[in-house]
C-alpha positions as CSV (number, residue, x, y, z in Angstrom):
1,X,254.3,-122.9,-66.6
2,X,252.6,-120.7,-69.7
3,X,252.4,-122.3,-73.1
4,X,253.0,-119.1,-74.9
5,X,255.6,-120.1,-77.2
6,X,252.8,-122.6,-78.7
7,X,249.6,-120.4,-79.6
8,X,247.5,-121.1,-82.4
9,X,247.4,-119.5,-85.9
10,X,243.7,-118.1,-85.5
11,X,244.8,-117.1,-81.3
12,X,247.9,-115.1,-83.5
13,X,245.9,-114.0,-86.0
14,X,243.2,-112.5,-83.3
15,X,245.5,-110.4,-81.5
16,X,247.4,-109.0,-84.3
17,X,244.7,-108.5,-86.5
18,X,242.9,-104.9,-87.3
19,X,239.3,-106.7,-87.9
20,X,238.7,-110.5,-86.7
21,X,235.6,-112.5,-85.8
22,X,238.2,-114.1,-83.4
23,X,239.2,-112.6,-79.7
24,X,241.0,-113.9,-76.7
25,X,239.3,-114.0,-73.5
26,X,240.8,-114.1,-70.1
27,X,239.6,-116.8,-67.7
28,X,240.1,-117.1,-64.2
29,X,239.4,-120.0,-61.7
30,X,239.7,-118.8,-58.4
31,X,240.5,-122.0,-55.6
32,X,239.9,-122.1,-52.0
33,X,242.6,-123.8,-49.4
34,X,240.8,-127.2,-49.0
35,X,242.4,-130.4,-49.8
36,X,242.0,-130.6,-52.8
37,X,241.1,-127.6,-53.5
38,X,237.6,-126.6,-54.8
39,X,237.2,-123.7,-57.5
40,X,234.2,-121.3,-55.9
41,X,234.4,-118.2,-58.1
42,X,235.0,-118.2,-62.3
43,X,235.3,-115.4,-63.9
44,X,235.8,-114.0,-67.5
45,X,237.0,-110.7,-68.9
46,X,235.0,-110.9,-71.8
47,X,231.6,-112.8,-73.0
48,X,230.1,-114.7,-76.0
49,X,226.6,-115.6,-75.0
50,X,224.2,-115.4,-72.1
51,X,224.8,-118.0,-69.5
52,X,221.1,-119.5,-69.6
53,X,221.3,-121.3,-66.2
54,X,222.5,-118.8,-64.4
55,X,220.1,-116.6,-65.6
56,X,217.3,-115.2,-63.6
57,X,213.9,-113.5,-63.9
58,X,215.8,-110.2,-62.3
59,X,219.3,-110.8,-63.8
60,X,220.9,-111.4,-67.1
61,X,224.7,-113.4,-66.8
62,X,226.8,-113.0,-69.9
63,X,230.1,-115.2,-69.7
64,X,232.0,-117.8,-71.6
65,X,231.3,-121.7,-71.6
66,X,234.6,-123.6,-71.3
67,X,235.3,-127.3,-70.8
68,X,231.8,-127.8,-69.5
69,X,232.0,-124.4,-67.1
70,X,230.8,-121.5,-67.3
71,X,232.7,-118.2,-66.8
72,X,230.9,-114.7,-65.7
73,X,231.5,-111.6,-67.3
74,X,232.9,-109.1,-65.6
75,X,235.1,-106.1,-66.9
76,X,238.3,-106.6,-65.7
77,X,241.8,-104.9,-66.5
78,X,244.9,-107.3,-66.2
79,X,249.1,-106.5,-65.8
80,X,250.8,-109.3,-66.0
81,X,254.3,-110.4,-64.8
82,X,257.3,-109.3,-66.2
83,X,260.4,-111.8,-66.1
84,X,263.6,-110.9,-63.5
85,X,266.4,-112.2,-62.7
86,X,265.0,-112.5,-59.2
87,X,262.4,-114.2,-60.0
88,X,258.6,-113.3,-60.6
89,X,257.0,-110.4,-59.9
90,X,253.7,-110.2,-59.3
91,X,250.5,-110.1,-61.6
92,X,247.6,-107.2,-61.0
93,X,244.2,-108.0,-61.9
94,X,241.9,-104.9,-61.4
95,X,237.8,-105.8,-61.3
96,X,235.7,-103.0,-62.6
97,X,232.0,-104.1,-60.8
98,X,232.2,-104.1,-57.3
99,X,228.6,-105.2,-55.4
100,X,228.1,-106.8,-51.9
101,X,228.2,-110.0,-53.2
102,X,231.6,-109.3,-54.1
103,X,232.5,-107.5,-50.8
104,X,231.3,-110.5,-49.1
105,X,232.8,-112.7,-51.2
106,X,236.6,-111.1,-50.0
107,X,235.9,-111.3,-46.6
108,X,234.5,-114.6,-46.2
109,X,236.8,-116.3,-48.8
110,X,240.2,-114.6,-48.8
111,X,241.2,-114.8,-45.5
112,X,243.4,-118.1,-46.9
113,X,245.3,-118.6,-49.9
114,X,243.8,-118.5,-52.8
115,X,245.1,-119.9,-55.9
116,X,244.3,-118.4,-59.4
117,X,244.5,-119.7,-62.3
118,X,244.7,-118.0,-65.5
119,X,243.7,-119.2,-68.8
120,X,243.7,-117.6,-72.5
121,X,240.7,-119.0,-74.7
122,X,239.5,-118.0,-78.4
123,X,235.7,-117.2,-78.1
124,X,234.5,-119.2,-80.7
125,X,236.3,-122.2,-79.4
126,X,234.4,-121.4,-75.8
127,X,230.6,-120.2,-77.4
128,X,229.8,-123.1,-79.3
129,X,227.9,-126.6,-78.5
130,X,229.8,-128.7,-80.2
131,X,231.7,-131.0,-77.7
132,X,234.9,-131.3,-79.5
133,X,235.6,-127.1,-79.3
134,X,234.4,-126.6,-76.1
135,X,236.8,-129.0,-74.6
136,X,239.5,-127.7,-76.4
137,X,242.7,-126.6,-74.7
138,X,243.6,-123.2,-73.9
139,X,245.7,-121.1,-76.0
140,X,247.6,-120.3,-73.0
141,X,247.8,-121.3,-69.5
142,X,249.3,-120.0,-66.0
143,X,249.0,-121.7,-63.0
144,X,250.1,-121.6,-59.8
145,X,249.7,-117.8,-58.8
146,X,248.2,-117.0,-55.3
147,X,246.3,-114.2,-54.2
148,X,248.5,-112.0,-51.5
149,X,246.5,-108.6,-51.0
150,X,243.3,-107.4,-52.1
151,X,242.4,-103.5,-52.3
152,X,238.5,-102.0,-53.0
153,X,236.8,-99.1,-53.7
154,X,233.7,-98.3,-54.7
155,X,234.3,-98.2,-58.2
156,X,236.7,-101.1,-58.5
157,X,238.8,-104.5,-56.5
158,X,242.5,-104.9,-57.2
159,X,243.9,-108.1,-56.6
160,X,247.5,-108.2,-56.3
161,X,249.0,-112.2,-57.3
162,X,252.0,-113.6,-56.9
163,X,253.9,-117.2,-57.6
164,X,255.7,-118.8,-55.1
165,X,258.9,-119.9,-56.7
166,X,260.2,-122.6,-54.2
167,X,263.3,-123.2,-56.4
168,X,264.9,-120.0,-55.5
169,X,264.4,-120.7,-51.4
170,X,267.5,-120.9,-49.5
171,X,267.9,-124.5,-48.2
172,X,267.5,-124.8,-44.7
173,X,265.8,-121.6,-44.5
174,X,268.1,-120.0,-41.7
175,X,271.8,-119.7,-41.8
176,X,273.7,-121.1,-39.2
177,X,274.5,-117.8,-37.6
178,X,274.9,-116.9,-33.9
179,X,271.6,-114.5,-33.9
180,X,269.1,-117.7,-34.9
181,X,272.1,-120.5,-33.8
182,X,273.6,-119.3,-30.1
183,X,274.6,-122.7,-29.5
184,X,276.8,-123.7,-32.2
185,X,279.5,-121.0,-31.7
């Protein structure tokens, strides 16, 4: 369930304003299928300081700190779901920096469901070291969706997401019919 309807003044003023000190930044928690399940991949589609211990002699890691966590850059393009009367359709997330870590990271870890969470944070409420901002609550939230195809290229990964939306599951799941229900008729 998103918590749009209760943003911020400063998340409000950041995205309707011309000039602002003040962004949003996407985060994403991607969740394997263990019980419970255990986050293995967080990513961020924007960055407010270098992330010091992932940092390396041959590599420099840009993200987001957020409630203790830290998010990795990486330029990403998002569509989100539009509401119907049918329920919801699905969300698009399109990674711009593909590698072999992140080919291997597909075919080792998405042969389950994943769940994805997505998360809208102000950067200055993620960059700082003061306790009290960094454990602040998101601006918005949405949980729940799963991952259900995954495309690549060269230049780019598409991940396709969807929600299940159990409320809108015929109960049983079969009609009594004579194709699935010889018996009965």
């Amino acid at each position: 369930m998103s918590r749009l309807s209760t943003l911020s003044a400063a998340a409000i003023k950041a995205m309707f304003s011309s000039e602002t000190d003040e962004n949003l930044i996407m985060i994403l928690t991607l969740y394997d299928s263990q019980d419970p399940p255990q986050p293995f991949a967080r990513l961020a589609d924007g960055f407010s300081k270098r992330l010091t211990n992932l940092t390396t002699d041959d590599e420099v890691v840009y993200g987001v700190r957020h409630k203790g966590n830290d998010y990795v850059f990486l330029p990403m393009q998002i569509n989100l779901p539009g509401e119907l009367e049918t329920g919801v359709s699905s969300c698009t997330i399109q990674l711009n920096y593909v590698t072999q870590d992140t080919i291997t990271v597909i075919r080792n870890q998405l042969n389950s469901p994943v769940k994805v969470q997505i998360e809208l944070v102000l950067r200055n409420s993620s960059d700082t070291d003061n306790a009290s901002r960094e454990n602040s609550e998101p601006e918005a939230s949405f949980p729940g969706f799963y991952i259900t195809s995954v495309s690549y290229s060269a230049e780019s990964i598409s991940l396709e997401l969807s929600m299940t939306d159990y409320t809108r599951e015929p109960f049983p799941c079969y009609n009594f019919i004579p194709t699935y229900f010889p018996g009965l008729f």
